[in-house]
C-alpha positions in Angstrom: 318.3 27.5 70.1 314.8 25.9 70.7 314.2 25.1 74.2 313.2 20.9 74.1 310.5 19.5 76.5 312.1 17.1 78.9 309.9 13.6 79.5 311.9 12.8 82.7 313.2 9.2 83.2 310.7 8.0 80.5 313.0 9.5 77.6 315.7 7.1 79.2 314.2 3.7 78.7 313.9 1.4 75.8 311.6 -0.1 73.8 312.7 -3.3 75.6 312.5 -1.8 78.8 308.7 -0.1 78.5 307.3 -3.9 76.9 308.9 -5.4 80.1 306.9 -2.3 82.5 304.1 -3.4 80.4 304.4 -7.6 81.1 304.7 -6.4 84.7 301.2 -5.1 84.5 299.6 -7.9 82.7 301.7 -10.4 84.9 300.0 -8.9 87.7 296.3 -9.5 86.5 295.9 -6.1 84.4 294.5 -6.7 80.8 295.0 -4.9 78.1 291.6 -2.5 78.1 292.8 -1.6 81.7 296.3 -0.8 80.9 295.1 1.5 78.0 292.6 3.3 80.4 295.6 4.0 82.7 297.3 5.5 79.4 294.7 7.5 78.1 295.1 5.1 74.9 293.1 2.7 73.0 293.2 -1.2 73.4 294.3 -1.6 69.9 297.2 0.8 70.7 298.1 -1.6 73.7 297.7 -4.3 71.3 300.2 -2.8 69.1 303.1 -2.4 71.6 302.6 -6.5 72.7 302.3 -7.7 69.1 304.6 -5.0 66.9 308.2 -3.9 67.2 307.8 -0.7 65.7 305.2 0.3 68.2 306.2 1.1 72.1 304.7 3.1 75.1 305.3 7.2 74.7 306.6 8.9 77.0 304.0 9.6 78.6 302.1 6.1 78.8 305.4 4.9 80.1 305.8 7.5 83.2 302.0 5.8 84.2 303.8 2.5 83.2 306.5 2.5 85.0 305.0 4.1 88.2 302.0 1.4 88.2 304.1 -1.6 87.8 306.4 -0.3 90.7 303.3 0.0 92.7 302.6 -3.9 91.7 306.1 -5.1 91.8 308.9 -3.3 92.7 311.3 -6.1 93.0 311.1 -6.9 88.9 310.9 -3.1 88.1 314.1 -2.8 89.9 315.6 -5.6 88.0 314.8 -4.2 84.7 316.0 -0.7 85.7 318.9 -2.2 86.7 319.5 -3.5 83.3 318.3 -0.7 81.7 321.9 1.1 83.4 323.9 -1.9 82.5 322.8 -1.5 78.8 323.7 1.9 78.6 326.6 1.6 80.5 327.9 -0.7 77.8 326.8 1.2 74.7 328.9 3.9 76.7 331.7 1.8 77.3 331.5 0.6 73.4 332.1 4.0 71.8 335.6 4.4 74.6 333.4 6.6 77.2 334.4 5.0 80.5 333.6 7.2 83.3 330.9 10.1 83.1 332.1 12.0 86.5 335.3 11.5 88.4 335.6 9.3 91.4 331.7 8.4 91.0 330.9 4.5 90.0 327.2 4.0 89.2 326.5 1.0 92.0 323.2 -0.2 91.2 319.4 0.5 92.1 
């Protein structure tokens, strides 16, 4: 079998969830030509993720993301990690998977 490249916690968020790192950023006084500097992306491509929801953050543009806007706010990042799990607890829960490991409950950020 093909060994796959593992993105780290980026692969685990949503479109939903990378917009929301993004409004963090330009909540925070960021516009958009200095969020795609961070990326290594073009302000059109920034453009694209606010105004198109076929477009969203890589991978990689959402491990800068995410790490920037926890530098900014960490309170609002927690909140949408927080329902980031909840999400995907439920989609879990929805297809009769209930408990991942025995004896351990996820608790929260």
């Amino acid at each position: 079998m093909k060994k796959l490249r593992w993105d780290g916690v980026a692969e685990r968020l949503s479109r939903t969830a990378r917009i929301e790192l993004l409004y963090v950023l330009l909540n925070a006084g960021f516009k958009r030509k200095d969020v795609a500097k961070l990326c290594g992306i073009t302000q059109a491509a920034v453009s694209h993720w606010i105004s198109s929801s076929l477009h969203h953050p890589s991978n990689v543009a959402t491990k800068v993301l995410l790490k920037t806007a926890w530098n900014q706010n960490s309170r609002v990042v927690k909140s949408i990690l927080q329902a980031e799990a909840n999400r995907f607890s439920h989609e879990l829960r929805k297809l009769g998977i209930k408990r991942l490991y025995r004896g351990v409950k996820f608790t929260g950020v």
